[in-house]
Each structure stands twice: as structure tokens, then as C-alpha cells.
VOGU-3710 file (C-alpha; in Angstrom, 3 decimals, decimal comma):
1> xxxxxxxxxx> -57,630/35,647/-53,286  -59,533/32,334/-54,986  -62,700/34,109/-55,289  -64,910/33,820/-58,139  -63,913/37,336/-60,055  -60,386/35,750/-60,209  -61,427/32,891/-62,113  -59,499/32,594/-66,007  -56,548/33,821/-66,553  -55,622/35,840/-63,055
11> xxxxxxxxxx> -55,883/32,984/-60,896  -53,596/31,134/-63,720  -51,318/33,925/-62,906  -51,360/33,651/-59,833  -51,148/30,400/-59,201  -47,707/30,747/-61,790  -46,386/33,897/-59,556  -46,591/32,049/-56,051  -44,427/29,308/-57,535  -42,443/31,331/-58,684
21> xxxxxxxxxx> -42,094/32,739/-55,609  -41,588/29,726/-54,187  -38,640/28,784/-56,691  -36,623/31,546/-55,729  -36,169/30,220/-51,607  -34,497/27,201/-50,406  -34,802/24,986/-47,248  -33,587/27,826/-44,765  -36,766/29,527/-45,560  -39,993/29,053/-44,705
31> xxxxxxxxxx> -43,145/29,323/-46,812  -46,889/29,253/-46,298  -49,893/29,700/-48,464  -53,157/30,893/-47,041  -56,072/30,990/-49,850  -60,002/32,930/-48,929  -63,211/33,356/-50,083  -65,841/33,957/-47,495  -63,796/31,153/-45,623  -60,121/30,868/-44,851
41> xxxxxxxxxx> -57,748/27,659/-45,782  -53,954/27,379/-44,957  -53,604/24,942/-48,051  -49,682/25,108/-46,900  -48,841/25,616/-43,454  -45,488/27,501/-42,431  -42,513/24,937/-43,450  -39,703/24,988/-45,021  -39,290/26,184/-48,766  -37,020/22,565/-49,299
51> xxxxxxxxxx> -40,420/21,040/-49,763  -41,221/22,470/-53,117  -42,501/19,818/-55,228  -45,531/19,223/-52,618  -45,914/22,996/-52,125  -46,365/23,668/-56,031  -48,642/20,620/-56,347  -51,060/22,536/-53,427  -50,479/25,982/-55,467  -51,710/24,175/-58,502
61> xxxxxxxxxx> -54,507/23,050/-57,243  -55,946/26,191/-56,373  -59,447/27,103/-57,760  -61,383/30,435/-58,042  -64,973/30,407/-55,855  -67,006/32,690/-53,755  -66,873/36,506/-51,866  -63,499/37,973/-50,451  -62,533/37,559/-47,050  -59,281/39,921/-47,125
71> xxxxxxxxxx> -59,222/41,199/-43,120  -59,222/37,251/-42,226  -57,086/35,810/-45,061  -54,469/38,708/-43,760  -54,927/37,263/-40,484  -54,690/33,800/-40,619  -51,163/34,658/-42,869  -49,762/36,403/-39,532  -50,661/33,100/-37,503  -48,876/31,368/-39,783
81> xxxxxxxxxx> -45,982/33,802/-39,536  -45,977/33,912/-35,627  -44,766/30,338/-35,958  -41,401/31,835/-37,124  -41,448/34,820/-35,031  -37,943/35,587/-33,254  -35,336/33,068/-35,554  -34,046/35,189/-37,545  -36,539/35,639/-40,463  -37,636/38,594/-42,625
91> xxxxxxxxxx> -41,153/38,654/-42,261  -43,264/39,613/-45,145  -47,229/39,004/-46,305  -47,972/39,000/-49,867  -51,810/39,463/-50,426  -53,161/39,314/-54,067  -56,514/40,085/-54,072  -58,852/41,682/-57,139  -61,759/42,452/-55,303  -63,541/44,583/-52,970
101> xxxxxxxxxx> -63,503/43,034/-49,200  -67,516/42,358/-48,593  -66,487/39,601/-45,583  -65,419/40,720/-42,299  -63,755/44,092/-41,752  -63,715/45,781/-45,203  -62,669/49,396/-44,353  -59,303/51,143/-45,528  -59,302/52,286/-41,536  -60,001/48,777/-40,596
111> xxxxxxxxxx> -57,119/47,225/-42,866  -54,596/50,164/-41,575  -55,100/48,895/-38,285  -54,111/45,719/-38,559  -51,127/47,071/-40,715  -50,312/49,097/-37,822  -50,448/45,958/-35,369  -48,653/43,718/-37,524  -45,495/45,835/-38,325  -45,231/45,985/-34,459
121> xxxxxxxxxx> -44,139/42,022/-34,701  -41,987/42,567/-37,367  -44,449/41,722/-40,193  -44,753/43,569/-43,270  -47,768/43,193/-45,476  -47,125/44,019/-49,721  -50,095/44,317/-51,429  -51,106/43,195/-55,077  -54,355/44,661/-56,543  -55,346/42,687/-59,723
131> xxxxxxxxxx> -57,785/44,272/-62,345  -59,719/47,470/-61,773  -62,174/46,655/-58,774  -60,318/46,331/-56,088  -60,047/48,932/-53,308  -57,225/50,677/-53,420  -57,539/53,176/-50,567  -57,693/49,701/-48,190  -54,529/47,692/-50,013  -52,716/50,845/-49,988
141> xxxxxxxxxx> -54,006/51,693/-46,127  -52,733/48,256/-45,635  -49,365/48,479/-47,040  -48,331/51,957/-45,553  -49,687/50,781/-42,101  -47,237/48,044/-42,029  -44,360/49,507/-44,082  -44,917/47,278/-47,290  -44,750/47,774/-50,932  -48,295/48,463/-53,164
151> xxxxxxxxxx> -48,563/47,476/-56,399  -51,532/48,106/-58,817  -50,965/44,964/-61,575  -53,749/46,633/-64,705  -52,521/42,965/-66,533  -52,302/39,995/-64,823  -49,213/38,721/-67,166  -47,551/41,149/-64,550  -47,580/39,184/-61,800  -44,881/36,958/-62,003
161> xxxxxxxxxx> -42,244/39,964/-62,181  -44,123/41,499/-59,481  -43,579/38,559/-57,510  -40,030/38,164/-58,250  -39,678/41,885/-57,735  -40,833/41,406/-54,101  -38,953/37,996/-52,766  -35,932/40,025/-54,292  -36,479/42,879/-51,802  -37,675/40,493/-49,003
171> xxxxxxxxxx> -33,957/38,576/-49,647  -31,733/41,901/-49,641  -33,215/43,058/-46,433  -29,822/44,795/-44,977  -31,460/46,218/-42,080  -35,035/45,395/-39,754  -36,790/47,348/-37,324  -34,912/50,747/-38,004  -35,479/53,659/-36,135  -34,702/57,445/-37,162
181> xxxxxxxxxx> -34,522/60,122/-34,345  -33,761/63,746/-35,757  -33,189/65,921/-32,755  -33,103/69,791/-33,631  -31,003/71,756/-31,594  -31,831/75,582/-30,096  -33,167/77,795/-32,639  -33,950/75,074/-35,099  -38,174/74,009/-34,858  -39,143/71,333/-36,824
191> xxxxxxxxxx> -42,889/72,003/-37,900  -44,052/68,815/-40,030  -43,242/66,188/-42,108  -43,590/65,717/-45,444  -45,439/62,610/-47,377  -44,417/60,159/-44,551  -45,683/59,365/-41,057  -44,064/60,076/-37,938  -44,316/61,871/-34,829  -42,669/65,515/-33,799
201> xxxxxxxxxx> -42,552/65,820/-30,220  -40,272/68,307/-27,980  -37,823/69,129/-30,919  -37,252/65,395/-31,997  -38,629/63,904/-35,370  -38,948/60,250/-35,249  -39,809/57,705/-38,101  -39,710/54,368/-38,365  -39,109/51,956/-40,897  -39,836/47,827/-40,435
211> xxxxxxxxxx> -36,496/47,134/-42,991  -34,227/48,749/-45,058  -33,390/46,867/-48,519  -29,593/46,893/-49,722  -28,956/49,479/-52,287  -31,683/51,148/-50,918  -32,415/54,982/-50,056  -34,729/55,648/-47,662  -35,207/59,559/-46,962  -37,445/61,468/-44,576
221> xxxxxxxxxx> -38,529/65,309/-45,468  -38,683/67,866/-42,550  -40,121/71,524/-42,649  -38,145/73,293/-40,111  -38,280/77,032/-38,997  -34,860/78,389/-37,520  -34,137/81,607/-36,000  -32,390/84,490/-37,799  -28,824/84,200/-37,986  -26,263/86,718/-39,217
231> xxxxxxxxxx> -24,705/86,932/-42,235  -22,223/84,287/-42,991  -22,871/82,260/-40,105  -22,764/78,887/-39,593  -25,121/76,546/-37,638  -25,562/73,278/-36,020  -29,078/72,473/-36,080  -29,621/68,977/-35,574  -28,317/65,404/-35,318  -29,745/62,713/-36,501
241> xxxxxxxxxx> -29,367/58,929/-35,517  -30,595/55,504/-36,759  -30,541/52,305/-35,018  -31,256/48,653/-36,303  -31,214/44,840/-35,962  -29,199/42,995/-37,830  -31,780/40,735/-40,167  -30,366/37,412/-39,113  -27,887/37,789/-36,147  -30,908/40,146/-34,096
251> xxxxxxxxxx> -27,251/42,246/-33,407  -28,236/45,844/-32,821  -26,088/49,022/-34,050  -26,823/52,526/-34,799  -25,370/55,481/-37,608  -25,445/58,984/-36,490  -24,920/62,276/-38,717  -25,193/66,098/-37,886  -26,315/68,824/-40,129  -25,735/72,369/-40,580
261> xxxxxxxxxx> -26,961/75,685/-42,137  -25,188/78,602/-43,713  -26,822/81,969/-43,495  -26,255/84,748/-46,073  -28,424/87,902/-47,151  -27,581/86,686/-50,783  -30,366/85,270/-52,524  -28,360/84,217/-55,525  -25,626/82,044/-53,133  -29,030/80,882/-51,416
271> xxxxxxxxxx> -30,489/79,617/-54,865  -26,606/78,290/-55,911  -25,983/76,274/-52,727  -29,481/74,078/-52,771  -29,332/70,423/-52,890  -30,970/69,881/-56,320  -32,125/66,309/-55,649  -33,513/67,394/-52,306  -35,659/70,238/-54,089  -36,569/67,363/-56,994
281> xxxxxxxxxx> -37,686/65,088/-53,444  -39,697/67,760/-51,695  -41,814/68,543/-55,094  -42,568/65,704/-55,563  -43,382/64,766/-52,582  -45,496/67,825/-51,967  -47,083/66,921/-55,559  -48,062/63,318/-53,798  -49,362/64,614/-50,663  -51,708/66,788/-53,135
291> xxxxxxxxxx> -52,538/64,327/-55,450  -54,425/62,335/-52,328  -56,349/65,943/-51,707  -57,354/65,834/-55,566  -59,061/62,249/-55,344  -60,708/62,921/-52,290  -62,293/65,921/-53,927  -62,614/64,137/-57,137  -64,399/61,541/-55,357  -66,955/64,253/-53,467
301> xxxxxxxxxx> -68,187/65,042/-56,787  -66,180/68,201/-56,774  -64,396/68,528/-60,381  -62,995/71,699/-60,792  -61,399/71,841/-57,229  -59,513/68,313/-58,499  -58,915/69,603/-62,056  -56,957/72,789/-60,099  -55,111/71,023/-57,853  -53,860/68,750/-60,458
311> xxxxxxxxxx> -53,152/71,728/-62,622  -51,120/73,589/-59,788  -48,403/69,898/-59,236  -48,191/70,659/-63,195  -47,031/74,379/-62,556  -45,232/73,371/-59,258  -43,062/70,966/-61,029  -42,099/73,688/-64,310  -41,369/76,239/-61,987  -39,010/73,875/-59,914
321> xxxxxxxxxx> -37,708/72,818/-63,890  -37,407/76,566/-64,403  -34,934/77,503/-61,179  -32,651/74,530/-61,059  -32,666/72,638/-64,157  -34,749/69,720/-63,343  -35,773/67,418/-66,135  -39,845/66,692/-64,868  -41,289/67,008/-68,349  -42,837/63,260/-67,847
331> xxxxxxxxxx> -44,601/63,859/-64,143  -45,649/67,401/-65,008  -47,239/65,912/-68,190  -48,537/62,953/-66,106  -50,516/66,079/-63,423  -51,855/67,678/-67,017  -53,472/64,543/-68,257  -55,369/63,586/-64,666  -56,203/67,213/-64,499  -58,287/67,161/-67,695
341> xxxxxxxxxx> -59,601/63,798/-66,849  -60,545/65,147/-63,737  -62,768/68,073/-65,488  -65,197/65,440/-66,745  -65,951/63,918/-63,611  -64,976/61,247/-61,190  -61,721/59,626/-62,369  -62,110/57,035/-63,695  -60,788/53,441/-61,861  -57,975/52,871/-63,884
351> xxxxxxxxxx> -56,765/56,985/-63,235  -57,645/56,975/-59,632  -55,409/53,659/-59,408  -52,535/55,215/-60,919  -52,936/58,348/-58,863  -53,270/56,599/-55,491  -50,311/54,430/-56,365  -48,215/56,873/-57,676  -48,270/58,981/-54,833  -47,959/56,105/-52,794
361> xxxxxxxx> -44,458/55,290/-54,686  -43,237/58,691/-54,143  -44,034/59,143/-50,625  -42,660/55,496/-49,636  -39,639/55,779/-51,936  -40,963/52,644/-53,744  -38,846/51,382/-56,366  -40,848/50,289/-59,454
//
């Protein structure tokens, strides 16, 4: 983003976190740099990363000017992109931008489309909102869309490790265009999914996922109903499988588990046998999902209906503290503090930022 609210110090960063980037890639790669106002330049077209000195001298050069073309700039990135399509490659679209998009398709819906399109080639799109007047509800529309990461950057001095943060996830990619099938067995009904897209469909959950970094976990939450079972007994309920592409050889493979249930009348072995971390997960992920009901309500002018549902993540995460020992002191403080900031009003930009990209974190498993 070069337009004119990006002028000082942010486009300084900028212009220092893109060669960064650049610094951390080598000839194998390939870079490109795409820069928009109301108009669209490709001040480097897609070429290899070996050519640094002449990239950095374009980066430099860079200037902040006119209105904010984000739909287009977003676009014109993919064309360069396409030019790589099928060697090989990690895809990935960085967009910085600090404003609100005013040129071309400017709606969160709008953006989330052409998330959804590009993750279909392969092409991820990370976003990087600068300052507090961008949209976030269209970056982070953007991001989900097209499985990326979405960052909310309050001080530009940020964006260099932000940067860095991303072209070390782009170059630890371990697995592309992954697919997770859950298929519940007889008795076992999966009824929705929690925090994260995906489609349910004659007994078989499926998500899917553009890449998978190394040292990553990636985790999908189902609610399930299952039929009674006796006391004691044991079940099969499901099996799940994931299949990938190797990021460079294309290879494909696949992983399958199966998972089981153990039925007792016993509420104390039923409390005793839970997966702590899983109960921690489903929390906060049902904490996330409400947090995006909060700001919508916030936003409709309606204060105390935010303020409550804010309140009840607070009491949702000490009762969870309460039954299995979970240390969420910080996040249930974190629900307190937005609650009474939502009792005054609207939040606030800087509050609804955090909100929307906290929940965003959560939901996407987003490491910070």
C-alpha cells in the first residue's frame, strides 16, 4: 500500500520489511513486488530472489501517494504468481495495507471471495493491517478465505519481525494442499464444527487446509452426538484421514487415525478421563466464535448485549479453570476488560482490532 496515509515512518517500514523479506530468499526463489494507489504498478515483476541488489533499489524507491486500490493490488500479485504456478513453489501474498479500500471492490464479502478463488490455485494471501483505520473485517475476510495468517501491526517498528515471522512460515511449509476427511461411523452424528470452516455432509467432516508449517499443529473441533452405549463399553466412532502434496516434489501421501469412546455411568471417571488441552481448545474456541457475536452487536449500537457476552467467555473460561486446573487467568482477564469497554459504547478501533484478531488467532491456530 503507497498511498498517501502511509506516508512517514510506515512506508519507511515498509519499505525496510520487504527487504528484509527479500534478504531472507535466494536465487531458487522467486520474488515480486506489486505497489497501489488508485492505480496498480508491478515495480518488480516475478524473478528470481538472486537479483537482490536491483530488487532493493526498486523497494527503495517506493513513495507514499493517493486512495487504496486493495481488490486490484491483490490481483495483479496473483498474476504475478500464476507465472510460477505448478514448479514447485509455496505460494504466498503478503498485502500491507493501512487503509480502508475506497477503489474497486471494497467489501469484507468481496475480499473473501477472491480469498476463496485464490487458495483454489494454491495461493495464500497474509494480511498486514498498519495503524488503526484499516478494515479489519475485509483483511481478516481475506486471510481466512485463502488460509493465510492476519496480523494487526498497532506500531509500525513491528513490521520487520512480522515480515520475518511470515517468510519463516512460508520456508517451513512441510505439507500443501491438505485435506482432512473425518468419517463417523454408525451411531456417531457429527452436528457442527467449531471456529473453523468446513462442510458436514452424510456423516463425513471435511476441512481443508492450503499448507501445513513444520512444527506445526493444526486441529479441527467437532460436536458430535452418539447413541447410548452401555456401561463400560467401548466404541469405534470414526476415522479420520489426511492427504497432501509434497511442497516441492508435488508427491502425494496420506495419514490416517481412528478414534474411540468409552462409556461409563460414572461422572467422576467421565470428568478424570478428559483430554485437558482439548477442553482448554474448545473454550477457547467457543470464546472466539463469541467474541465475533459481541462486535457485531457492539457495532449495532447494542452495548449491554456485547458487555454480556463478553462477561459470559470471562465466566466460561473460570469455570473451565475451576474443573480441570487450567491456568486462563490472562484471557479471562483479557474478556473482563473488553466487556467494560464494551458498556460505554462502540469499541473502540484499537479494542475491536484486538478482538477480531484475537479470535482470528484462536480459531486459525495462528502462532503469534
Amino acid at each position: 500500500d503507497r498511498t498517501g496515509s502511509m506516508s512517514g515512518d510506515k512506508i519507511v517500514r515498509a519499505r525496510e520489511a520487504a527487504i528484509a523479506a527479500v534478504s531472507r530468499l535466494d536465487e531458487r526463489d522467486q520474488v515480486s513486488v506489486v505497489v497501489f494507489d488508485e492505480s496498480i504498478d508491478t515495480i518488480v515483476p516475478a524473478q528470481s530472489a538472486g537479483n537482490r541488489e536491483s530488487i532493493v533499489r526498486r523497494i527503495q524507491a517506493i513513495e507514499a501517494r493517493g486512495s487504496t486500490a486493495i481488490f486490484g493490488g491483490v490481483s495483479q500479485a496473483a498474476s504475478e504468481i500464476r507465472k510460477n504456478l505448478g514448479r514447485g513453489m509455496v505460494n504466498r501474498i503478503i498485502l500491507l495495507s493501512d487503509g480502508q479500500a475506497n477503489v474497486g471492490p471494497a467489501s469484507p464479502h468481496e475480499l473473501g471471495r477472491l480469498g476463496a478463488a485464490l487458495v483454489k490455485e494454491g495461493v495464500s494471501v497474509s494480511t498486514v493491517g498498519v495503524g488503526l483505520d484499516y478494515n479489519e473485517d475485509l483483511m481478516t475476510s481475506l486471510s481466512r478465505q485463502s488460509d493465510g495468517n492476519s496480523y494487526f501491526v498497532e506500531n509500525s517498528d513491528d513490521l520487520p519481525r512480522i515480515f520475518s515471522k511470515e517468510l519463516g512460515d512460508v520456508l517451513s511449509v512441510a505439507a500443501k494442499d491438505v485435506r482432512l476427511k473425518i468419517h463417523f461411523k454408525r451411531g456417531a452424528v457429527p452436528v457442527e464444527l467449531i471456529g473453523r470452516d468446513g462442510r458436514i455432509s452424510d456423516g463425513v467432516v471435511t476441512v481443508d487446509f492450503n499448507q501445513i508449517y513444520s512444527g506445526q499443529e493444526k486441529y479441527v473441533l467437532v460436536k458430535a452426538e452418539f447413541a447410548v452405549g452401555e456401561d463400560g463399553e467401548r466404541r469405534d466412532f470414526a476415522t479420520a484421514e489426511v492427504s497432501y502434496r509434497h511442497p516441492v516434489s508435488e508427491s502425494r501421501g496420506t495419514v490416517a487415525a481412528s478414534g474411540a469412546i468409552r462409556f461409563s455411568r460414572d461422572a467422576a471417571v467421565v470428568k478424570k478421563s478428559a483430554n485437558v488441552e482439548v477442553v482448554k481448545e474448545v473454550v477457547y474456541n467457543i470464546n472466539a466464535v463469541e467474541m465475533d457475536r459481541a462486535v457485531k452487536l457492539s457495532d449495532e449500537g447494542k452495548s449491554e448485549e456485547s458487555r454480556q457476552v463478553f462477561e459470559a467467555n470471562a465466566e466460561r473460561l473460570e469455570k473451565a479453570a475451576k474443573e480441570y486446573g487450567i491456568n486462563v487467568a490472562p484471557a479471562a482477564q483479557m474478556q473482563r476488560d473488553v466487556a467494560h469497554k464494551a458498556a460505554k459504547g462502540k469499541l473502540a478501533p484499537d479494542y475491536r482490532k484486538r478482538v477480531v484478531h484475537e479470535s482470528y488467532e484462536i480459531t486459525t491456530q495462528q502462532s503469534k
